[in-house]
C-alpha positions in Angstrom: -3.7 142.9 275.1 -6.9 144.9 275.3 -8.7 142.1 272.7 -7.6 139.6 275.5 -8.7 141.3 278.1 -12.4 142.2 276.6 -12.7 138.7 275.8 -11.8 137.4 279.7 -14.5 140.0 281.0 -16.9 138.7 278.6 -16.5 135.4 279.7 -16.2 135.7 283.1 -19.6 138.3 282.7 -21.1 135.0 280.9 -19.8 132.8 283.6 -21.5 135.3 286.5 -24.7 135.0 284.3 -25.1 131.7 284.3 -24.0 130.9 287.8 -26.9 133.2 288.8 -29.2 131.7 286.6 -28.2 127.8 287.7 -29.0 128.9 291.2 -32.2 130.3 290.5 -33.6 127.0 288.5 -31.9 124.9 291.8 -33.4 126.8 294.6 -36.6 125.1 296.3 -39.6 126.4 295.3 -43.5 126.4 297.0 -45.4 123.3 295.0 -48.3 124.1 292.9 -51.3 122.0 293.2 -51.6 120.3 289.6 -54.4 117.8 288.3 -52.0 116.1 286.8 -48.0 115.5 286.1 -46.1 114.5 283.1 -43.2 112.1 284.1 -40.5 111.1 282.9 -38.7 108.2 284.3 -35.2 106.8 283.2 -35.1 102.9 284.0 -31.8 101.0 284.1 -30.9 97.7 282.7 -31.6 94.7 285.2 -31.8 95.6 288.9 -32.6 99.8 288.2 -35.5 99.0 286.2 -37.0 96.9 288.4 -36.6 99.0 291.9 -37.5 102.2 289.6 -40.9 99.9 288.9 -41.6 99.2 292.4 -41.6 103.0 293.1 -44.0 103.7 290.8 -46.3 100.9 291.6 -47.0 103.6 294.8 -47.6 106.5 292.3 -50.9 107.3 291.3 -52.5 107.6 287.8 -51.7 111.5 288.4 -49.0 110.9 287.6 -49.4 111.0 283.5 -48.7 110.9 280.6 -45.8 108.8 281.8 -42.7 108.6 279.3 -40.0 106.0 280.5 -36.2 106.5 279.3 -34.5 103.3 277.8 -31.1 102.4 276.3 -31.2 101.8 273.0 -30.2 98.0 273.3 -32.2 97.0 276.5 -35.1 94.9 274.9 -35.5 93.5 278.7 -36.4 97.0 280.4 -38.8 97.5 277.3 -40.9 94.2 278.1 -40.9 94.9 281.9 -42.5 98.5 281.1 -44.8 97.1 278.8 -45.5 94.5 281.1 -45.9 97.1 284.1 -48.3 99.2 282.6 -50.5 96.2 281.0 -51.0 94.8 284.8 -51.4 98.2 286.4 -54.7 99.0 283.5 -55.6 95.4 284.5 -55.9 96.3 288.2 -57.6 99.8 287.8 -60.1 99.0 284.9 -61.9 102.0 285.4 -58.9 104.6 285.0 -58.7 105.5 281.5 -55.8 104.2 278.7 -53.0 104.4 280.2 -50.8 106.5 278.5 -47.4 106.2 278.2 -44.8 105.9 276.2 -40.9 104.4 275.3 -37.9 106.3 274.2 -34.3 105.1 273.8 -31.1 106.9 273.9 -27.8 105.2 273.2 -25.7 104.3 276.6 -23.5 106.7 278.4 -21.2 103.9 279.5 -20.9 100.3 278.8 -19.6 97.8 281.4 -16.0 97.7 281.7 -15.8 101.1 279.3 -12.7 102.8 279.9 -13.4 106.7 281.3 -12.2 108.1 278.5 -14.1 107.1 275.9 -17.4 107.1 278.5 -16.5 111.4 278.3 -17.2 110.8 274.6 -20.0 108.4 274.7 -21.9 110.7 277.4 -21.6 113.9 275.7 -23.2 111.8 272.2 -26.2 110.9 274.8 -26.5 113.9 276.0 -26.7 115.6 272.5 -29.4 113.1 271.8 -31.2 113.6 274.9 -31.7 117.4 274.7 -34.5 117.2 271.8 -36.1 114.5 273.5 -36.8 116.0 276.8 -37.3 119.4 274.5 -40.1 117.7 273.1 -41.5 115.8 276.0 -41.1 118.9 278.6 -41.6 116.8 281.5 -42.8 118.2 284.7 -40.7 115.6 286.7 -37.8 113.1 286.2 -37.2 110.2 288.3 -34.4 108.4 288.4 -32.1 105.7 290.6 -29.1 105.6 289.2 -27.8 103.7 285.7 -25.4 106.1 283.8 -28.5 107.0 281.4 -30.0 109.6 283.9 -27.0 111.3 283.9 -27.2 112.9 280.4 -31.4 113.5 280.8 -31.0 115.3 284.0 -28.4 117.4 282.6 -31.1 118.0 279.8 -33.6 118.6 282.0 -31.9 120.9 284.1 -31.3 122.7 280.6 -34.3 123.6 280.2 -34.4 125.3 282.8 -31.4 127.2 282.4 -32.4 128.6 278.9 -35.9 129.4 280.8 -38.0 127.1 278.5 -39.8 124.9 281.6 -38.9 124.5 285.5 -38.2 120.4 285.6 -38.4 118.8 288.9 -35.4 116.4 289.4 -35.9 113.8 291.7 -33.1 111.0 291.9 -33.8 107.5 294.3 -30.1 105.9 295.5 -30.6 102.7 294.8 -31.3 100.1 297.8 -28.0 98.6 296.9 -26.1 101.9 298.0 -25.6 101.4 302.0 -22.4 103.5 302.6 -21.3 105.2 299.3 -23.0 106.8 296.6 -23.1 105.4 292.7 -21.1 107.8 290.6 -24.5 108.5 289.0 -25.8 109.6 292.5 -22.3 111.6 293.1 -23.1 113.9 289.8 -26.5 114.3 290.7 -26.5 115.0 294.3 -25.9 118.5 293.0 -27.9 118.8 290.6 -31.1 117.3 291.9 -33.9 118.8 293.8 -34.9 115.9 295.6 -32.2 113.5 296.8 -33.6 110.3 298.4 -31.5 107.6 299.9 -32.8 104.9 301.5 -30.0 103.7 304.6 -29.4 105.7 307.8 -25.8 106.0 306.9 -25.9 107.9 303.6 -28.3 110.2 305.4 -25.4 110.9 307.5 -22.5 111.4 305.6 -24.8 113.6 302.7 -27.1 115.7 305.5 -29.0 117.5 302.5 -30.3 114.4 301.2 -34.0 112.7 302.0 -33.9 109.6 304.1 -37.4 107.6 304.0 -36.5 104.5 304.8 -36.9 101.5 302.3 -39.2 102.8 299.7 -38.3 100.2 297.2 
């Protein structure tokens, strides 16, 4: 009885701990003025990839090295990036190389996948995802939405947890989403430190998040 006992106050102590610790890596924070920010952006298949395109068309060279997140069977996302960066060099010739790079992670959920095996497949991505965005240490992730961000932002917001780097999470609803949120956007509406939705009425039914307008 005392062994069970010990053990409950030792988890709940480890609970209390890292309750404290989630709240300190979520609350705002005053900017710092940086040369330069590494990014790293997850882009969907189809429709995410190319809204999550269009927002960075607005984003300037600052914004660099830029390391884009892919599924590990979406050749078409891969050629729009390449194709991306190629035209944005093309229209800036005096900026340096660009400088970027492509990483894939298996899916978190297929099309049609049932929930139960989606628990399984996430958790796999996430396992993978965690020495990737160890590695990169990104000073932002972006993100609008396929299931993929979901296992990276958890990642990110690892890091810091375990108080290796502060990663800014910044998620963009998709245009698509006009009265309810994406199950991606409902897990990360939490999570995130910038929440942008971009139609009147998800601004009022989630009052924390950031409406802009269309920005996509």
């Amino acid at each position: 009885m005392g062994g069970t006992l010990i053990l409950a106050a030792a988890a709940g102590t480890v609970a209390v701990l890292l309750a404290v610790r989630l709240w300190v890596v979520l609350r705002p924070r005053a900017a710092v003025p940086r040369r330069s920010l590494s990014l790293l952006v997850v882009a969907g298949s189809g429709g995410h990839t190319t809204e999550i395109l269009r927002l960075l068309e607005n984003l300037s060279d600052a914004y660099s090295p830029r390391h884009y997140i892919i599924a590990d069977t979406d050749e078409m996302s891969a050629h729009k990036i390449n194709s991306f960066e190629v035209n944005r060099a093309d229209r800036n010739p005096s900026a340096v190389f660009p400088e970027y790079y492509i990483h894939r992670i298996p899916r978190s959920r297929e099309v049609q996948q049932s929930w139960l095996s989606t628990v399984l497949t996430t958790l796999y991505s996430l396992w993978l995802s965690f020495p990737l965005t160890h590695r990169v240490k990104p000073d932002l992730v972006l993100c609008n939405g396929p299931g993929t961000c979901v296992p990276i932002c958890i990642s990110a917001l690892l890091l810091g947890i375990l108080g290796i780097k502060k990663v800014i999470i910044v998620y963009v609803e998709s245009i698509c989403r006009v009265e309810h949120l994406s199950l991606s956007g409902k897990i990360l509406f939490h999570l995130s430190d910038y929440f942008i939705v971009q139609w009147p009425t998800l601004k009022e039914k989630y009052p924390k998040s950031v409406y802009l307008g269309r920005i996509v």
